[in-house]
C-alpha positions in Angstrom: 0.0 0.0 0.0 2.9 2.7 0.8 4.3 1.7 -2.4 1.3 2.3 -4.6 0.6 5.4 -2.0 3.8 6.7 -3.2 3.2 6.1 -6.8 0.2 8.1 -7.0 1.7 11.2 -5.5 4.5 11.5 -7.5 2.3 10.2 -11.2 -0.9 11.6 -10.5 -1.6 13.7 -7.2 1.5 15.8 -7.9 1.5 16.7 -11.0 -1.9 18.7 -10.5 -0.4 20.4 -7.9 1.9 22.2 -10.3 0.9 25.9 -10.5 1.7 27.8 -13.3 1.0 28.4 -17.3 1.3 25.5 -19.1 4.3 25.8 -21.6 4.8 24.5 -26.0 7.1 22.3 -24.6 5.0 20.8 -21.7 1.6 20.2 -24.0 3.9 18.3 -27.3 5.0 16.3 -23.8 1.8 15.6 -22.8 0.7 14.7 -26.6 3.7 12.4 -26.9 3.2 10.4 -23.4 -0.5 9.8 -24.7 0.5 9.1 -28.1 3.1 6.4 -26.8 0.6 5.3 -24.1 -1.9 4.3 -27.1 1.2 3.0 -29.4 1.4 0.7 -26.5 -2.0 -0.5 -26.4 -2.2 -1.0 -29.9 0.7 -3.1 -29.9 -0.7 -5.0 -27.2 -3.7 -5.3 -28.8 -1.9 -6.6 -32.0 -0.1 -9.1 -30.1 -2.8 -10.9 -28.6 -5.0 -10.7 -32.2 -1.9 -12.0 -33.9 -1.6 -14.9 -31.6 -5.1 -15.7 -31.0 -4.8 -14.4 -27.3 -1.4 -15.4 -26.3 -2.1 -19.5 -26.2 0.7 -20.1 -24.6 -0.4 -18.6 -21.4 -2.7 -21.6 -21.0 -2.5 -25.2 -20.0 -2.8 -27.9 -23.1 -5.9 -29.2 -21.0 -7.6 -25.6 -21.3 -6.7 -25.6 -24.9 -8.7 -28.9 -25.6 -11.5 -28.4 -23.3 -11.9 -24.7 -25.5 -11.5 -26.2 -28.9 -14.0 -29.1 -27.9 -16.7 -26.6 -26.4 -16.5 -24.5 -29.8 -16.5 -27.0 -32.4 -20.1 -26.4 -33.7 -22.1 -28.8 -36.0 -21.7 -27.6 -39.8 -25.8 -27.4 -40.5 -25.2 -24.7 -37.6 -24.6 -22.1 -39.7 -26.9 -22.8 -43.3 -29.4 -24.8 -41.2 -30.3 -22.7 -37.8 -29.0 -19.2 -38.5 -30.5 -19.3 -41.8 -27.5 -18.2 -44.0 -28.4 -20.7 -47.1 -30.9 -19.6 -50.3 -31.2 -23.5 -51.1 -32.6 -25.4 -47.8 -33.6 -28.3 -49.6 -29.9 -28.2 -50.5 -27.7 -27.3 -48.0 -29.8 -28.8 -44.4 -30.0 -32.3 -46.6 -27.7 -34.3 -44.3 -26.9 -38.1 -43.6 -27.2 -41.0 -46.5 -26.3 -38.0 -49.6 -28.2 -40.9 -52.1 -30.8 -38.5 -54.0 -33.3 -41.9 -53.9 -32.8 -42.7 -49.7 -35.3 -42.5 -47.4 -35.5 -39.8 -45.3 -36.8 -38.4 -41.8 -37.6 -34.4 -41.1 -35.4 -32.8 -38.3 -37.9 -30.1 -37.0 -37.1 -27.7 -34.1 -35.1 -24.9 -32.8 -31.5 -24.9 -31.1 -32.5 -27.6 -29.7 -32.8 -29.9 -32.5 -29.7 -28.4 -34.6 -27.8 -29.9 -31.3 -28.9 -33.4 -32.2 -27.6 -32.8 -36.0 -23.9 -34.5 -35.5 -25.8 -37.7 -34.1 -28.9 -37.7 -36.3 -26.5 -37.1 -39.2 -24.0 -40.5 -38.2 -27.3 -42.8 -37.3 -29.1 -42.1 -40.5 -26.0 -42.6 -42.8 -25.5 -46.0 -41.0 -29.2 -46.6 -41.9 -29.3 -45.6 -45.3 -31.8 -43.2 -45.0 -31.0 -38.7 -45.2 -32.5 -36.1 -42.8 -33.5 -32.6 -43.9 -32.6 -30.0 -41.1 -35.6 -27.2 -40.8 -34.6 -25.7 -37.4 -35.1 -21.5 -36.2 -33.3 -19.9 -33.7 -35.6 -19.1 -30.8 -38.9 -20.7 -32.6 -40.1 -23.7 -30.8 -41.5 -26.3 -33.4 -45.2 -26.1 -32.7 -48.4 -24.9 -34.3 -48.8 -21.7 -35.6 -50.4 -19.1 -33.0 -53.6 -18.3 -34.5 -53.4 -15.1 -32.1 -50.6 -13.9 -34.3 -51.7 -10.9 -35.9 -50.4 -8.4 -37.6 -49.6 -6.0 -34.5 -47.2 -8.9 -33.3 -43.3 -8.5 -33.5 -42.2 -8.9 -36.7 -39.8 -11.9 -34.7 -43.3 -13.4 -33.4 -44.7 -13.2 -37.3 -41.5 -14.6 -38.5 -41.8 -17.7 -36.5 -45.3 -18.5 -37.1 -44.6 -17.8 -40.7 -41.5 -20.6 -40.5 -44.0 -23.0 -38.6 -46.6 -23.3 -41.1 -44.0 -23.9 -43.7 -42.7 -26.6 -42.3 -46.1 -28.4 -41.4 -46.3 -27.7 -44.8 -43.6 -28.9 -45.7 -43.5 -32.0 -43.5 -47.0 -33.1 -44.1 -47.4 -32.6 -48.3 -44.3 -34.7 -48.7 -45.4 -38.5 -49.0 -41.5 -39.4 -49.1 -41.0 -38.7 -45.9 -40.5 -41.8 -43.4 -41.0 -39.6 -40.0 -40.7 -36.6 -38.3 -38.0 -36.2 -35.2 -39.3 -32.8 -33.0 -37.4 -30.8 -30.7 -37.8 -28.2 -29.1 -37.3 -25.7 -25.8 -41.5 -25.7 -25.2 -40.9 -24.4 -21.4 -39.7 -21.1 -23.1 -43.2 -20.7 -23.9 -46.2 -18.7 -23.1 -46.3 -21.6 -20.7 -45.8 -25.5 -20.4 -49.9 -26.2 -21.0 -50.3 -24.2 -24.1 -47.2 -25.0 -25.7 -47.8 -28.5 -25.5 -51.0 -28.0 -27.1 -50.0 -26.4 -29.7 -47.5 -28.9 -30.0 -50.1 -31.4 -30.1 -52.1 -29.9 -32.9 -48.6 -30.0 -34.8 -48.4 -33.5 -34.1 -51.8 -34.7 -34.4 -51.7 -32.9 -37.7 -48.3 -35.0 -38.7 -49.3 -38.4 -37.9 -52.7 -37.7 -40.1 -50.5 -37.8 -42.8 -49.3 -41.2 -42.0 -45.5 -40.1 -40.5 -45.0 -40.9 -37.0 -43.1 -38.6 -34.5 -40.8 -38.7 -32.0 -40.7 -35.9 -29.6 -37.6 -35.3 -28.2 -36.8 -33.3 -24.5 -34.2 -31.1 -23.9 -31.0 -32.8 -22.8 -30.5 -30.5 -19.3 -29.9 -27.3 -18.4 -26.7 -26.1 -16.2 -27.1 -22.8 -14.8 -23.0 -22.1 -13.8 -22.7 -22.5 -18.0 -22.0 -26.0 -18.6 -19.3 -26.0 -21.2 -18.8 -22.2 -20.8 -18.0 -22.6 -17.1 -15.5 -25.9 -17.3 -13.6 -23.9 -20.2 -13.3 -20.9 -17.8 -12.3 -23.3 -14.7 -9.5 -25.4 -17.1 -8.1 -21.8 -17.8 -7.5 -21.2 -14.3 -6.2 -24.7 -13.3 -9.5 -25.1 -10.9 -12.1 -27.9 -10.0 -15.0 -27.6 -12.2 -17.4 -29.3 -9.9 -19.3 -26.2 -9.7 -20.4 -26.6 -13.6 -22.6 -29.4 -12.8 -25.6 -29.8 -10.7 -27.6 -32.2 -8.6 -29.5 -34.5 -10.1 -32.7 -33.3 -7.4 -32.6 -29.7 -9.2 -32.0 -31.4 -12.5 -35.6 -33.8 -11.8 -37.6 -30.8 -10.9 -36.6 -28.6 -14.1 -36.5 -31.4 -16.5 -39.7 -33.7 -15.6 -42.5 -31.8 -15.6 -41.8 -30.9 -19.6 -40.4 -35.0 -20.3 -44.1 -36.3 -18.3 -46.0 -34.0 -20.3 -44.1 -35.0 -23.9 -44.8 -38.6 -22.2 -48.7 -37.9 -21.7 -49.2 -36.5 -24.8 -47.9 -40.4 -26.4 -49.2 -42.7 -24.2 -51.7 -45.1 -25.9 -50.5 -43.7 -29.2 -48.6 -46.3 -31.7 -47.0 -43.6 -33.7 -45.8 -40.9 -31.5 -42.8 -41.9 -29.3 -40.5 -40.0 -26.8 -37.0 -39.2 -26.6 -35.6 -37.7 -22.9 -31.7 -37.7 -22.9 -31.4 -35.5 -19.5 -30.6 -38.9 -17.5 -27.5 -39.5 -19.6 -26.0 -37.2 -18.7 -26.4 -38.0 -14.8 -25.9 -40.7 -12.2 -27.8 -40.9 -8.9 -26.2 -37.9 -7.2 -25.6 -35.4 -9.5 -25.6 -34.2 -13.3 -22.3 -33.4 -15.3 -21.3 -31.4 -18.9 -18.8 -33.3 -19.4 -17.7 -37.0 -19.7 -14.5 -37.7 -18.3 -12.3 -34.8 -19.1 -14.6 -34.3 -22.7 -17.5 -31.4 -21.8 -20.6 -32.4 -23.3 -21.9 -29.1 -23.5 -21.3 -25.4 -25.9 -23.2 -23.4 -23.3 -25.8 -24.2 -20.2 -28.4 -25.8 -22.4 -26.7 -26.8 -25.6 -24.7 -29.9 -26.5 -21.8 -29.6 -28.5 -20.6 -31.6 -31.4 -18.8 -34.4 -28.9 -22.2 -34.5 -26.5 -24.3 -35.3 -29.5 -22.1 -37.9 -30.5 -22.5 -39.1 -27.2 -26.3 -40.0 -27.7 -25.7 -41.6 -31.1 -26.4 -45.4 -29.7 -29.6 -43.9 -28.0 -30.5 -41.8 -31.1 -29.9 -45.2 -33.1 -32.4 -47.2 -30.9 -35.3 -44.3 -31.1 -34.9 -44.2 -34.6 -34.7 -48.0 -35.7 -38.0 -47.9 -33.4 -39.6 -45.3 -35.5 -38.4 -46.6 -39.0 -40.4 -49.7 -38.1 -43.4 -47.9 -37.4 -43.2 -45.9 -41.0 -42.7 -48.9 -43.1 -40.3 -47.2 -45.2 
């Protein structure tokens, strides 16, 4: 403290205390000390840009974990954020055979998680998947509430879910319909499920069964985000997971309700990862020293792959059911 006490009387105290005109001599010194000062910073700047932040200053385990948690599936960007004029084209994805059967991927961020896994199990059954995901726009029924003096986001989103119903339903080629979706974002958990009912009751008219699938788990310290921040600075990461208790009561009422809305049906099925992703005690981003997770609520390429043997049962399951 005396030290830094001392600094700031000489630096900055001081110098104020100076009385007297300022001279040409003193003001080009002032314009040089800043001008240096931002030289510096600049540089500094530079120096971290050029070496994409200095990697040496962290530990090889940091540098995996951080590569891990940012490798993103490649429909991400064509498929979810929307930058593609040729859907049918670009978020066409598994068995690349113009004459294999194929399944619908319908959803929001939720389902583009599941397109690394979706994308290995239906190559290894011959069959492709065509990716119709939106950002922020669980896959439900259009709101017939949504008017004109809606956001033009709200509009947008409706607008997307009656294409693909469209979509999905006028196309007698396709075997089924995988659907996935954040519904507790919702209005609430009643009426999004009904509306994701009409959806479904209007797919499975059409002869295509469905399989609803629940999110995979939230983690509110950040999931992938928080173990990549705790490998930087050399720390437990215990404090990205969560208990399995608090993991139950956010994750089951949506999974019961997805499991209501099936029951005594033939051709809807359900699909609730969340439990892999825990043990008795507690639930965890990552397996072994691989995280699981991009952010709190969103798998990343390696936690998709994780579910491809449970993905591969769901869907063998539904295939049987669609005869095709």
């Amino acid at each position: 403290m005396v030290a830094i006490s001392a600094f700031s009387w000489r630096f900055i105290e001081n110098p104020f205390r100076r009385h007297g005109p300022s001279t040409t001599r003193s003001e080009w010194t002032s314009v040089g000390a800043g001008a240096a000062m931002l030289a510096l910073l600049v540089a500094i700047g530079t120096l971290f840009t050029a070496t994409d932040g200095l990697p040496v200053r962290a530990s090889a385990a940091f540098l995996k974990s951080e590569q891990t948690v940012n490798t993103f599936w490649r429909g991400r960007e064509a498929c979810l954020v929307g930058r593609t004029n040729d859907r049918e084209r670009d978020c066409r994805f598994g068995d690349p055979r113009p004459e294999a059967p194929y399944f619908v991927l319908w959803g929001d961020s939720q389902g583009d998680q599941h397109g690394p896994a979706l994308d290995a199990v239906a190559r290894d059954m011959g069959m492709g998947f065509l990716q119709l995901t939106r950002p922020g726009c669980a896959p439900i029924a259009p709101d017939p509430a949504a008017s004109g003096w809606q956001s033009r986001a709200v509009q947008d989103c409706n607008a997307s879910r009656a294409d693909a119903l469209k979509r999905i339903v006028d196309d007698p080629k396709i075997a089924f319909v995988v659907i996935s979706g954040r519904w507790s974002n919702e209005t609430s958990l009643e009426w999004a499920t009904g509306q994701l009912k009409e959806a479904v009751d209007r797919i499975t008219a059409a002869g295509k069964p469905v399989l609803l699938v629940a999110p995979p788990g939230v983690f509110p310290t950040g999931g992938g985000r928080c173990l990549v921040r705790r490998a930087f600075m050399g720390a437990d990461d215990a404090i990205c997971g969560r208990s399995r208790a608090e993991s139950d009561a956010e994750g089951t009422p949506l999974e019961a309700a997805l499991r209501a809305m099936a029951q005594d049906r033939s051709d809807v099925a359900v699909f609730a990862p969340r439990t892999l992703f825990c043990d008795a005690q507690a639930c965890h981003p990552r397996k072994g020293d691989v995280p699981l997770y991009y952010d709190g609520g969103h798998l990343n390429v390696e936690g998709s792959l994780f579910l491809t043997r449970a993905w591969k049962d769901a869907l063998t399951g539904l295939r049987s059911l669609s005869g095709k």
